[in-house]
MMTF fields as JSON, N, C-alpha, C and O atoms, coordinates in Angstrom:
{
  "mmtfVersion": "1.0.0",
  "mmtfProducer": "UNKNOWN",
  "numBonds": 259,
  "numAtoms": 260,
  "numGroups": 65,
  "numChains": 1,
  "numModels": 1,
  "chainsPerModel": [1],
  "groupsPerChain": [65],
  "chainIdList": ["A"],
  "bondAtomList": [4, 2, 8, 6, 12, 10, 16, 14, 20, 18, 24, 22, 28, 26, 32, 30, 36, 34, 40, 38, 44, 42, 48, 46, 52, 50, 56, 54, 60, 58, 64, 62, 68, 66, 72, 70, 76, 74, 80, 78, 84, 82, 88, 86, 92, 90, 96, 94, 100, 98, 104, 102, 108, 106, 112, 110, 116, 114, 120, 118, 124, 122, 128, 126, 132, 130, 136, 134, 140, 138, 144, 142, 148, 146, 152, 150, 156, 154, 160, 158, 164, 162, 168, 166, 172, 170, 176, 174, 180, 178, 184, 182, 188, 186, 192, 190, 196, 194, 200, 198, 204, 202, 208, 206, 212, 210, 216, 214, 220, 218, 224, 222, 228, 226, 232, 230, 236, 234, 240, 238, 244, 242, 248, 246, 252, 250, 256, 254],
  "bondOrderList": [1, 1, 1, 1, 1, 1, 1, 1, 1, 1, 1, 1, 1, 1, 1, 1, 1, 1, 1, 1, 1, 1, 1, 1, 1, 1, 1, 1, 1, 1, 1, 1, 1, 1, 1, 1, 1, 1, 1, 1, 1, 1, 1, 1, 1, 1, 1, 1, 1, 1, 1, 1, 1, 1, 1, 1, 1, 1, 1, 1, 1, 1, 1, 1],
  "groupList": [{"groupName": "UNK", "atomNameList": ["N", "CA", "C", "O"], "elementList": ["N", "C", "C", "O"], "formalChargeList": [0, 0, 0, 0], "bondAtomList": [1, 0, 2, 1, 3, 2], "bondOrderList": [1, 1, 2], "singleLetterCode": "X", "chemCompType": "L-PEPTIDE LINKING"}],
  "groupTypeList": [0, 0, 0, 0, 0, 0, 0, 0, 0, 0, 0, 0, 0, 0, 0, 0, 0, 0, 0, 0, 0, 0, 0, 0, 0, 0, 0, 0, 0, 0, 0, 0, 0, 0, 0, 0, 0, 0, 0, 0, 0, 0, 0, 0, 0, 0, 0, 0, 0, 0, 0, 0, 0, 0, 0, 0, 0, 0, 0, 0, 0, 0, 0, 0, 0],
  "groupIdList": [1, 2, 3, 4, 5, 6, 7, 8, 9, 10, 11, 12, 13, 14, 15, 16, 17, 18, 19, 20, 21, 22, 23, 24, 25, 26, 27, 28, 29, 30, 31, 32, 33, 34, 35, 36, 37, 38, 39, 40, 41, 42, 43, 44, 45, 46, 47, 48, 49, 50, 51, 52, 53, 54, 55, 56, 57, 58, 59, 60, 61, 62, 63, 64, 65],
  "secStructList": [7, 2, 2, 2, 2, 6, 1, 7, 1, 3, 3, 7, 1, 1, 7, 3, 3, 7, 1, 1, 7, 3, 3, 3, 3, 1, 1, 1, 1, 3, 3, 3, 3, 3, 3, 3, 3, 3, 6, 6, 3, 3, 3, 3, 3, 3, 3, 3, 6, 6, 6, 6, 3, 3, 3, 7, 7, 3, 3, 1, 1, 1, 1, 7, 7],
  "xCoordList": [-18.168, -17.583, -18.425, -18.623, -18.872, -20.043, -21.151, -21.745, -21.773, -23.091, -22.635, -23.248, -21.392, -21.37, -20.605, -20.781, -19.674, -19.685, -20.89, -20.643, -22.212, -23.355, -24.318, -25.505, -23.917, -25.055, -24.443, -23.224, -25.772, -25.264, -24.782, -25.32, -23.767, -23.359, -23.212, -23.658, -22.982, -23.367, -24.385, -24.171, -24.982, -25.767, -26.09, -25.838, -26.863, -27.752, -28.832, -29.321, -29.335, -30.24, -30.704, -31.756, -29.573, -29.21, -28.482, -28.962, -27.319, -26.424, -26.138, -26.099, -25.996, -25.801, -24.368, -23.761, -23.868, -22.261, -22.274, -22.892, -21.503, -21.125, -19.64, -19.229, -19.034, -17.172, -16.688, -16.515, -16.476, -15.414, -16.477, -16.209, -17.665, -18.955, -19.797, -20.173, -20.191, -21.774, -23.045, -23.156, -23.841, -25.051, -26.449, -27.084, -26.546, -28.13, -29.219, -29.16, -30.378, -31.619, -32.464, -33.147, -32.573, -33.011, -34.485, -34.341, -35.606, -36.413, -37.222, -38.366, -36.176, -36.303, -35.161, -35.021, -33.963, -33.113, -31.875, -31.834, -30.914, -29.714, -28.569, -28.012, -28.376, -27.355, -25.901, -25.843, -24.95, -22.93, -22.792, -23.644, -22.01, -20.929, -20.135, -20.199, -18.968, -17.848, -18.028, -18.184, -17.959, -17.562, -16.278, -16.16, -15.454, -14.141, -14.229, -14.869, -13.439, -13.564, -11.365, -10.739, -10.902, -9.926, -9.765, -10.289, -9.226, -9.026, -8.931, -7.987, -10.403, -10.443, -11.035, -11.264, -11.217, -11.801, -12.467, -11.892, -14.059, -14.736, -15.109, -15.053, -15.526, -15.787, -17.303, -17.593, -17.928, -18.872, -18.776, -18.205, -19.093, -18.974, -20.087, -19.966, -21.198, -21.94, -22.494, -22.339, -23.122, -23.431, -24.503, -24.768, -25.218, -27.24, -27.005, -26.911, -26.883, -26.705, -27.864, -27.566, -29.44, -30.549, -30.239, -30.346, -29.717, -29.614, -28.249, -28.163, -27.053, -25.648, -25.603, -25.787, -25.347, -24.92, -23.939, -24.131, -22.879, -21.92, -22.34, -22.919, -22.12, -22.003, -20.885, -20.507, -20.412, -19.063, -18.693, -17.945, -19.585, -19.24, -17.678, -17.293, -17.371, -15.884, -15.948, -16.286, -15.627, -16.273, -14.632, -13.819, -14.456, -13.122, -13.756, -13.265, -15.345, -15.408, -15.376, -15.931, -14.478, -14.972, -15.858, -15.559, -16.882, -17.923, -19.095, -18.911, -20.187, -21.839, -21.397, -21.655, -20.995, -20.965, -22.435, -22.636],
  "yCoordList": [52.089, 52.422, 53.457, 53.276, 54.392, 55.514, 54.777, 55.093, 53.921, 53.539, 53.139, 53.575, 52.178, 51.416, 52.345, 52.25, 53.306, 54.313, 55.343, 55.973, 55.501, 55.957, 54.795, 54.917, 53.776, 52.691, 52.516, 52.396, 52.481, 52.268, 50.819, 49.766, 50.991, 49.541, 50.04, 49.153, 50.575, 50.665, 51.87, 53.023, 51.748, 52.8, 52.062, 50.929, 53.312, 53.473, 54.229, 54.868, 54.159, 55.236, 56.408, 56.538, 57.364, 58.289, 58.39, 58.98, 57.975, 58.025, 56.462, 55.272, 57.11, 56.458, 56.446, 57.515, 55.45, 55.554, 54.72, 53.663, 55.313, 54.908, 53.944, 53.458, 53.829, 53.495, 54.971, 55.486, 55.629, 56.518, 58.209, 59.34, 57.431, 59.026, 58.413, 57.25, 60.123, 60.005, 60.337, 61.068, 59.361, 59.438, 60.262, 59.802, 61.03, 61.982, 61.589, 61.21, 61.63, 61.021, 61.962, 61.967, 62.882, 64.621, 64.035, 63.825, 63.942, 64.231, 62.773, 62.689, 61.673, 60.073, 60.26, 59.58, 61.345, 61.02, 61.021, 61.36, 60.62, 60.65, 61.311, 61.285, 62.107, 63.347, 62.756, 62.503, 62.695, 62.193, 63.615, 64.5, 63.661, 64.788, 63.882, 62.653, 65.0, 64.802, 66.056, 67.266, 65.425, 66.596, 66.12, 65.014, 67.502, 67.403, 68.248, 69.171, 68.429, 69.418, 69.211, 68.151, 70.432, 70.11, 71.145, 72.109, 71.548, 72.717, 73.99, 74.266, 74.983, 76.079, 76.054, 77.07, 74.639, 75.107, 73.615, 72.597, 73.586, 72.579, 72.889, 73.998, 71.75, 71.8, 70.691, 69.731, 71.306, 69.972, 70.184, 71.25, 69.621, 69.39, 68.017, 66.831, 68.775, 68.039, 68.128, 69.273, 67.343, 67.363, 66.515, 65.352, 67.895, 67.435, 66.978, 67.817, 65.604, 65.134, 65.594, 65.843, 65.819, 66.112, 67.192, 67.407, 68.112, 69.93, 70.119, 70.84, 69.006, 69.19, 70.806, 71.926, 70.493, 71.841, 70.635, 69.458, 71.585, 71.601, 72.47, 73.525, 72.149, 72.968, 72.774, 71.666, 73.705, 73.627, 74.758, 75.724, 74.301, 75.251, 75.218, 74.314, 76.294, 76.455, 77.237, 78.388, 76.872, 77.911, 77.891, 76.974, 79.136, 78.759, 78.584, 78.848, 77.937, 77.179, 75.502, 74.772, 75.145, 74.037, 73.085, 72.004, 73.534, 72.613, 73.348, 74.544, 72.845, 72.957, 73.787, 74.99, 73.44, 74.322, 74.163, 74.677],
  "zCoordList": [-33.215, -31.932, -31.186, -29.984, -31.721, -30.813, -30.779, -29.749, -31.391, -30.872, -29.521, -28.547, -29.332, -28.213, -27.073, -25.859, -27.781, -26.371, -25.774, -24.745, -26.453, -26.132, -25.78, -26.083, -25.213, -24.881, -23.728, -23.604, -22.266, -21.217, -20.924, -21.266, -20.287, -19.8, -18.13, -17.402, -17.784, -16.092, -15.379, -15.754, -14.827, -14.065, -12.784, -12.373, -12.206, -10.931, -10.848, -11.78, -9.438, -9.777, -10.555, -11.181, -10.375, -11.078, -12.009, -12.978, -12.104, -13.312, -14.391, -14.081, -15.601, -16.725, -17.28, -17.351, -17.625, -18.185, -19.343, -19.47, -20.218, -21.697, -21.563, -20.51, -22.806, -22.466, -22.573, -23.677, -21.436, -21.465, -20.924, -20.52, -21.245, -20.971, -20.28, -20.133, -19.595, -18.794, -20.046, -21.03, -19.352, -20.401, -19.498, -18.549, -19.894, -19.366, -20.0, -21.17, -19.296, -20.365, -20.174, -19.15, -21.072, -21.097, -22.44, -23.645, -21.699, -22.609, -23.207, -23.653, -23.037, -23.974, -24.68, -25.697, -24.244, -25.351, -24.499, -23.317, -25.203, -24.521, -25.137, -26.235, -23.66, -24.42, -23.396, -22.193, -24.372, -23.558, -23.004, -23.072, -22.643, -21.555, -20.956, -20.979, -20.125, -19.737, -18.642, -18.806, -17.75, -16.779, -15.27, -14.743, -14.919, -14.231, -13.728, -14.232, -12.049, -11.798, -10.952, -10.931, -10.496, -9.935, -9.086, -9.643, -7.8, -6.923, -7.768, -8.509, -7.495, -8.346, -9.998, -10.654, -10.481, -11.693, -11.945, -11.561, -12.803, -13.212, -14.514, -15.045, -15.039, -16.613, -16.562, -15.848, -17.55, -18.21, -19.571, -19.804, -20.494, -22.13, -22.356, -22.046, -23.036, -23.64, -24.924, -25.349, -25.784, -27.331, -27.258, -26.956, -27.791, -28.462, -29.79, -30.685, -30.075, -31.361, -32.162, -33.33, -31.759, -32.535, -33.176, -34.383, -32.062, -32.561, -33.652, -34.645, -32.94, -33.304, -32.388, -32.863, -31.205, -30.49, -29.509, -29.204, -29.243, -28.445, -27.26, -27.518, -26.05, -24.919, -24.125, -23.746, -23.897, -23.405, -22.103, -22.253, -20.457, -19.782, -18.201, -17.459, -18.315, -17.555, -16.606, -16.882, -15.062, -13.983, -13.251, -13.361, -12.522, -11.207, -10.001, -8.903, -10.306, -8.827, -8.921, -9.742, -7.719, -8.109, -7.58, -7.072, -7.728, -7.641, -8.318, -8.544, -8.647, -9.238, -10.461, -10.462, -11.107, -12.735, -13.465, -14.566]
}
């Protein structure tokens, strides 16, 4: 089931999408996240499977985190 929610099945120019995630292509590699934002607060959450690091950042603006 994660291979196929980390394999793109839709994009564009710019963006890459998994089932359920955005896919970034940082390097030749591809790193998932999740990012939301709602009046007053945004989130992104992403994971470097190479490193195993979690990033997990939370702003009360909402927009450009």
């Amino acid at each position: 089931m994660l291979t196929d929610m980390f394999k793109c099945h839709s994009s564009d120019d710019d963006d890459k999408y998994g089932y359920g995630i955005w896919l970034a292509d940082r390097k030749n590699r591809i790193m998932p996240y999740f990012a939301g934002s709602d009046p007053g607060v945004s989130f992104v959450s992403s994971y470097d499977r190479e490193k195993d690091l979690l990033i997990v950042k939370v702003s009360n603006f909402e927009e450009d985190v």
